[in-house]
C-alpha positions in Angstrom: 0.0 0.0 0.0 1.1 3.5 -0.9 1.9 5.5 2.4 3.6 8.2 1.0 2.3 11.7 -0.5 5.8 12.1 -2.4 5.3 8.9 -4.2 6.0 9.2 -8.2 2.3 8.0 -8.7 0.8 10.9 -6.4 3.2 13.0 -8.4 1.6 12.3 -11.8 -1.9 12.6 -10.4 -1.1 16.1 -9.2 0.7 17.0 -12.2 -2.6 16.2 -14.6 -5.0 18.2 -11.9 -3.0 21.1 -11.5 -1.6 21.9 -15.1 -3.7 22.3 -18.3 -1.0 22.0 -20.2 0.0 19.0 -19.4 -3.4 17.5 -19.9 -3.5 18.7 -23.2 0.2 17.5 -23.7 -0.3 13.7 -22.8 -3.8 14.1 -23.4 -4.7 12.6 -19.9 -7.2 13.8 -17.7 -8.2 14.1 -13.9 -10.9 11.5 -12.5 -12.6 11.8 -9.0 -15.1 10.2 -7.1 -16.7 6.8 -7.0 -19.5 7.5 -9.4 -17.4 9.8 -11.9 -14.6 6.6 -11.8 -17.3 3.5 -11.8 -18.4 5.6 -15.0 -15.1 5.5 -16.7 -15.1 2.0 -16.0 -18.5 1.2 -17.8 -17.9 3.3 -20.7 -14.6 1.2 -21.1 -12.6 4.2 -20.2 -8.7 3.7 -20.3 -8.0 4.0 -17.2 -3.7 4.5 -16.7 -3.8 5.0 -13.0 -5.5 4.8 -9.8 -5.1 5.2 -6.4 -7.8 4.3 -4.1 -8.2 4.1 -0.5 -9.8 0.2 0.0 -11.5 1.4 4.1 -13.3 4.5 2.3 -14.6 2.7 -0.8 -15.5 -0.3 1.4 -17.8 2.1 3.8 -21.0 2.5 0.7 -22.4 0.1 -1.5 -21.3 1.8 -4.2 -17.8 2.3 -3.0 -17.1 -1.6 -2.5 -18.7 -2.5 -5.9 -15.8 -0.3 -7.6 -13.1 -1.5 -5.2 -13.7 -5.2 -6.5 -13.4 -3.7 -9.7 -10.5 -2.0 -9.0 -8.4 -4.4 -7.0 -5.4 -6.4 -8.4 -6.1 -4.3 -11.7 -3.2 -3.3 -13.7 -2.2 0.5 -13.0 -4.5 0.3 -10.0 -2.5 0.6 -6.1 -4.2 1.0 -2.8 -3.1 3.7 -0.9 -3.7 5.0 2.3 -6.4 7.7 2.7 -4.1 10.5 3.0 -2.4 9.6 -0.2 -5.7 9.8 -2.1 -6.3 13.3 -0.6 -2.7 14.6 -1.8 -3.7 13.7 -5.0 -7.2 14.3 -4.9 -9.0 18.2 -6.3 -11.4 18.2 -3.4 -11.4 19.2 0.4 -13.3 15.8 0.9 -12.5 12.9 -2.0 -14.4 10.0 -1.5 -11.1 8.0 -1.6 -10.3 7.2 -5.2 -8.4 9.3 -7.8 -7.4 8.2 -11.5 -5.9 9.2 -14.3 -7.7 8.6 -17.8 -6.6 9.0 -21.5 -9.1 11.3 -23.1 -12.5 10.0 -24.6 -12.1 9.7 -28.7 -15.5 10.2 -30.3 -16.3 11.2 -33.6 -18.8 13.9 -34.2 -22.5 12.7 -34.7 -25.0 14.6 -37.0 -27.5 16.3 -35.1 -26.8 20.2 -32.9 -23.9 21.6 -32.3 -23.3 23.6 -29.1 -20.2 26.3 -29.3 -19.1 27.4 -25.7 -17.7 30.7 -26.2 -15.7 31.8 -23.9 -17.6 30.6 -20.8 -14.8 31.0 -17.6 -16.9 29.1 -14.8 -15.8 25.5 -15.0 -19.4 24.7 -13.4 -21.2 26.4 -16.2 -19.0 24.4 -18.5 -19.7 21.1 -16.6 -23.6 21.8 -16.4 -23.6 22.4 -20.4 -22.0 19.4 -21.3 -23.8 17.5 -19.2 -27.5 18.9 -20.9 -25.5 18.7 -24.5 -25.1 15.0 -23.7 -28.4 14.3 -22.5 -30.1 16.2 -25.1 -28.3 14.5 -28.1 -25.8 17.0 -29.1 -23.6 15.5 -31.6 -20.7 17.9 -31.3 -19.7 20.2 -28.2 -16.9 22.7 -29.7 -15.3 25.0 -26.8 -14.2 28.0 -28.3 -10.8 30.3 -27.7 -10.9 31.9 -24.2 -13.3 28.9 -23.1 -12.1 27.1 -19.3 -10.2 24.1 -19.9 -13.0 21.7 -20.6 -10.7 18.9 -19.3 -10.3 20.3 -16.3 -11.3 18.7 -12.3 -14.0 20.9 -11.6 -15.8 20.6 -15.4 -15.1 16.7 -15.3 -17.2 16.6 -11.8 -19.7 19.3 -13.0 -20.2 17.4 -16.3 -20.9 14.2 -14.1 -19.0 11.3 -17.1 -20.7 13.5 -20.2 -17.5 13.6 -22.0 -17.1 9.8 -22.0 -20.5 9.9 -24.6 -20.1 13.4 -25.7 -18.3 14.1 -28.8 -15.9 17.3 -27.7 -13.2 19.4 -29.1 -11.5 22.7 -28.0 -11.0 24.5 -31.2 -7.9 25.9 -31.4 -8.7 28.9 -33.5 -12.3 30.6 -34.6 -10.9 29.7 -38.0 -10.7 25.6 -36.9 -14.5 26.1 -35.3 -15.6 27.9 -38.4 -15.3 24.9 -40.4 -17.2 22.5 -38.1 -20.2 25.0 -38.2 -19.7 25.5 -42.1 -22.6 22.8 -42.7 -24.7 24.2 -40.1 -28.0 25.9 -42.0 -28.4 28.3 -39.0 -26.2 29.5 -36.2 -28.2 30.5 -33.1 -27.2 33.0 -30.1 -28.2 33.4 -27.4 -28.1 37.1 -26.1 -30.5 38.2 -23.1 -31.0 41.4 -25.3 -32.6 39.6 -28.4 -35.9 39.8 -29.4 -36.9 36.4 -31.0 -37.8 33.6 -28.4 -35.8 30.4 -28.2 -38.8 28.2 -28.9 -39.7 30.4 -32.1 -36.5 29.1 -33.9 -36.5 25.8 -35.9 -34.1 23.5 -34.1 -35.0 20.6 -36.2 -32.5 21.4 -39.3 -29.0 21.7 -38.7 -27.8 24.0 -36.7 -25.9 25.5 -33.9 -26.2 27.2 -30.8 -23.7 29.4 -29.5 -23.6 30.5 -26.0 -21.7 33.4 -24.7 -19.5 34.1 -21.6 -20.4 34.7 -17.9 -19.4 38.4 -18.0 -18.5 39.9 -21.4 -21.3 37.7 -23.6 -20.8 36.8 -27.3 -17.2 37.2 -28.4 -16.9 39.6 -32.0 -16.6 36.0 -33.5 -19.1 34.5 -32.3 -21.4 37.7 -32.9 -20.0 37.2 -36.7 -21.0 33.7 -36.9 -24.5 34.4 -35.5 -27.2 34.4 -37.5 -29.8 34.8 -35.5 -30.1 35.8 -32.0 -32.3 34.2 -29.2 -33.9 35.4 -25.8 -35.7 33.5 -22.9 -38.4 35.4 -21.9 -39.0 35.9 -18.1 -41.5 37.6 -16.1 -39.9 37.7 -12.9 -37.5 40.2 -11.5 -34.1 38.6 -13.0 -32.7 40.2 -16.0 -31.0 37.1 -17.0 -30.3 33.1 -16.8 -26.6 32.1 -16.0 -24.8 30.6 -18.9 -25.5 27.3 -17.7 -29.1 27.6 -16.9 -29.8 29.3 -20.5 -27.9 26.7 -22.7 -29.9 24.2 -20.8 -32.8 25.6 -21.4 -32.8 26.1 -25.3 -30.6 22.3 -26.1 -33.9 20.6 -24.3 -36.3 22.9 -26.6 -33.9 21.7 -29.7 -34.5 17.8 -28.1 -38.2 18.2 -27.8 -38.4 19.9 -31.4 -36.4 17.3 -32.7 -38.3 14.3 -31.2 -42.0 15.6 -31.1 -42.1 18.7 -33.6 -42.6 22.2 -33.7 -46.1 22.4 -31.6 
């Protein structure tokens, strides 16, 4: 068993959750948690490493069905609690911590969702999570977009990216040409006039959604072609990013699936 914090393996683990860069350099990523690992594992994740602590996975049901999964697994070591906890992104982790190679899914016909510079990793999370359950087939994260790879999305986006067909575009100029066959590019700006459920979400198209603070970015404004509101009666002037997304991918789903009444 792995008793100490300044093992090589802890190392590694640390290394992947505190450096985007080297994420995106071995293309590894940063999973925590029984459910978000058991996931992995169902999806036939590749899973490189693990630490787990066997007393806290053996304390839940849930816990002891992953550590039978996990024990005498290549890549996979027991370690003591504290060792999961150096390694771990939370104040509490529920006592296993693994590295993963990242998911390799093609795009699938169907929406396309274009995080544009978006900042909060849980706004990130939440829409990845509702593009995956409402049958996006291609999440795009735009320049200036949080690191979708990241902890804090991975836990927000609760195992969407193992089913969710994902890329962080490089350049405007690489996300241009994954809209190009896109018949309409929606917006969503609080200041539009045309509701969300007015627009036809049943042809190919794509829904851009801006950041926290600033909103659409000039590209994304250029690639717009039209612009959608929610409307509210209540005393808010607006959703949050993650809220509004939601919102408009589950009126594209029931479109799609039941029509335009």
């Amino acid at each position: 068993m792995i008793a100490s914090p300044a093992n090589q393996h802890v190392k590694a683990l640390r290394s992947l959750r505190d450096s985007a860069k080297e994420r995106r350099s071995e293309r590894m990523l940063l999973l925590e948690g029984v459910r978000l690992v058991a996931h992995a594992l169902a999806t036939g994740a590749a899973l490189r490493l693990v630490l787990y602590a066997p007393e806290q996975l053996a304390a839940t049901p849930e816990g002891t069905t992953l550590l039978a999964a996990l024990t005498d697994q290549p890549g996979c070591f027991a370690a003591t609690p504290a060792v999961v906890a150096a390694a771990a992104d939370t104040q509490h982790p529920q006592g296993v911590v693994a590295a993963c190679a990242w998911p390799q899914l093609a795009p699938r016909p169907g929406l396309r969702l274009v995080l544009d510079g978006l900042q909060d990793p849980g706004n990130v999370g939440t829409l990845l999570r509702s593009a995956e359950a409402a049958g996006v087939g291609l999440a795009l994260c735009a320049p200036g977009t949080a690191d979708p790879y990241s902890p804090k999305v991975m836990r927000a986006a609760m195992g969407a990216h193992f089913s969710l067909p994902l890329l962080a575009a490089p350049s405007w100029d690489a996300l241009g040409l994954e809209l190009s066959a896109c018949q309409l590019v929606y917006a969503a700006d609080a200041e539009a006039t045309m509701p969300y459920f007015a627009a036809d979400w049943r042809q190919p198209v794509a829904l851009i959604i801006g950041g926290e603070t600033r909103g659409l970015s000039a590209e994304g404004q250029a690639h717009a072609t039209h612009r959608l509101t929610i409307p509210m009666v209540g005393r808010s002037e607006s959703l949050n990013a993650g809220v509004a997304g939601s919102v408009m991918l589950f009126e594209a789903l029931r479109q799609r699936t039941r029509g335009r009444t």
